[in-house]
C-alpha positions as CSV (number, residue, x, y, z in Angstrom):
1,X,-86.6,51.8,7.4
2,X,-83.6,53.7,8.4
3,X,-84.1,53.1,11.9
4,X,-84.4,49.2,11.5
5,X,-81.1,49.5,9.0
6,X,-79.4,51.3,12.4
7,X,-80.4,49.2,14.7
8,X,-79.3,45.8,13.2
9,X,-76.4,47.8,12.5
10,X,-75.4,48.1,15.8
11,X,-76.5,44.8,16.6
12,X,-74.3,43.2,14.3
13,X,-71.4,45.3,15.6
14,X,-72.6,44.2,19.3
15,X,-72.3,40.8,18.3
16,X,-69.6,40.7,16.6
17,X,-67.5,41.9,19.8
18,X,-69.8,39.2,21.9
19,X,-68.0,36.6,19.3
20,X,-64.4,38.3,19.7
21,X,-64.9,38.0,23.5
22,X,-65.8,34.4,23.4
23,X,-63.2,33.3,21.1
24,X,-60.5,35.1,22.6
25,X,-61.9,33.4,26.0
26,X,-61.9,30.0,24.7
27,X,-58.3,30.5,22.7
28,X,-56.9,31.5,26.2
29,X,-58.4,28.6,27.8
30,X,-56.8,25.8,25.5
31,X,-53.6,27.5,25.3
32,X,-53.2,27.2,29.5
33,X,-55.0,23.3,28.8
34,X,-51.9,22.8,26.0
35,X,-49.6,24.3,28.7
36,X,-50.4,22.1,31.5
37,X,-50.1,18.8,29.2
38,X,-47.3,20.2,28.5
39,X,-45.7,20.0,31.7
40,X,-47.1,16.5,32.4
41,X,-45.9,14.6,29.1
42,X,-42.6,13.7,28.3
43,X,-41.5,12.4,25.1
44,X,-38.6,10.0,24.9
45,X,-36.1,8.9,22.0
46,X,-34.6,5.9,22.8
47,X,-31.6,4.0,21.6
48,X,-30.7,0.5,21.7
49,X,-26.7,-0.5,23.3
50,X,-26.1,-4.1,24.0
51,X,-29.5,-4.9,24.8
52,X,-30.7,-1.7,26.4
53,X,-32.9,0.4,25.6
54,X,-31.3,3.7,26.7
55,X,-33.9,6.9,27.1
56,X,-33.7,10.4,26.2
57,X,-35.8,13.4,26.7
58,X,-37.0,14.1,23.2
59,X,-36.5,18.1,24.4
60,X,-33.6,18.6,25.6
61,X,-31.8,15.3,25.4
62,X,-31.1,14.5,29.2
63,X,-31.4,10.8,29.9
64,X,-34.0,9.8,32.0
65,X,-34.0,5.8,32.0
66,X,-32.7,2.7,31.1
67,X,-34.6,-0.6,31.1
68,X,-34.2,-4.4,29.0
69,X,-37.5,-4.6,28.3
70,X,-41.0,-1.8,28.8
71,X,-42.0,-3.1,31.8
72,X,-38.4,-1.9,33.1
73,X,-38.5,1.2,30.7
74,X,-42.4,2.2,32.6
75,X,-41.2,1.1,36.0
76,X,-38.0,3.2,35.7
77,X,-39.5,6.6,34.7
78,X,-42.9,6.3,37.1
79,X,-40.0,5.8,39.6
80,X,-38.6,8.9,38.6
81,X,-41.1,11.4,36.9
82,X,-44.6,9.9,39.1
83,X,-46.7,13.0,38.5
84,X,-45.7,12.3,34.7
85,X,-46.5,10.6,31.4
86,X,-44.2,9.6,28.6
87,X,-45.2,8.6,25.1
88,X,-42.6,7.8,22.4
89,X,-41.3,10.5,20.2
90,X,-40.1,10.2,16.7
91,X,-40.2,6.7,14.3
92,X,-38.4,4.2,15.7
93,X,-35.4,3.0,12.9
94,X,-33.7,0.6,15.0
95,X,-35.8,-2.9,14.8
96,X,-34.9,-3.0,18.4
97,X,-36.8,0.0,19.0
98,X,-39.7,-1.1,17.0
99,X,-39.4,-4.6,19.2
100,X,-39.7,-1.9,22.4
101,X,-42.9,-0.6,20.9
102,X,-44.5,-4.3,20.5
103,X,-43.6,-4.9,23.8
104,X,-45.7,-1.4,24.8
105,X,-48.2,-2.3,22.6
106,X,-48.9,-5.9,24.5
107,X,-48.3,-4.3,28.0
108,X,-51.0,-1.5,27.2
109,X,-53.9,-4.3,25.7
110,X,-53.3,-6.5,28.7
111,X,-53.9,-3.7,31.0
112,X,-56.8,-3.0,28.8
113,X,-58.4,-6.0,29.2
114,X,-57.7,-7.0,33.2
115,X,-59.7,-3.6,34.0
């Protein structure tokens, strides 16, 4: 009986490091994943100036684009950042942001549905 209590002793303890190691493993593996998307998304903060949408990098504030309408706004930054992807950071306020987003929204469901 004591020898069976030692034994799963120790192979509790065995296991226990077995889970450690995993989980360290698979915490180091999504923080480099979270890294890399990291480095491929940019978010933008835009704001609307006579009838253009001006854009910002949500980081560190640098402007990156400007653009009347998305299709400008997308052409613009895959000019400029091709390896990249923006998204739009923040709620829009300005109604002229939230027309910008519309305009997104239509552009992405028509490329949705020609593919």
């Amino acid at each position: 009986m004591m020898i069976a209590g030692t034994v799963l002793l120790v192979g509790l303890v065995v296991f226990y490091f077995w889970l450690k190691r995993v989980n360290d493993r698979l915490e180091s593996a999504l923080t480099e994943l979270v890294e890399q998307m990291e480095d491929q998304m940019v978010g933008l903060e835009v704001e609307v100036d006579n009838g253009l949408y001006y854009c910002y990098n949500s980081k560190d504030k640098r402007y990156i684009c400007q653009g009347t309408n998305a299709r400008e706004i997308i052409d613009r930054f895959q000019d400029r950042y091709p390896n990249k992807i923006a998204f739009l950071a923040g709620e829009p306020a300005d109604p002229a942001v939230k027309e910008l987003v519309e305009q997104l929204t239509r552009l992405k469901d028509e490329t949705s549905t020609s593919q």
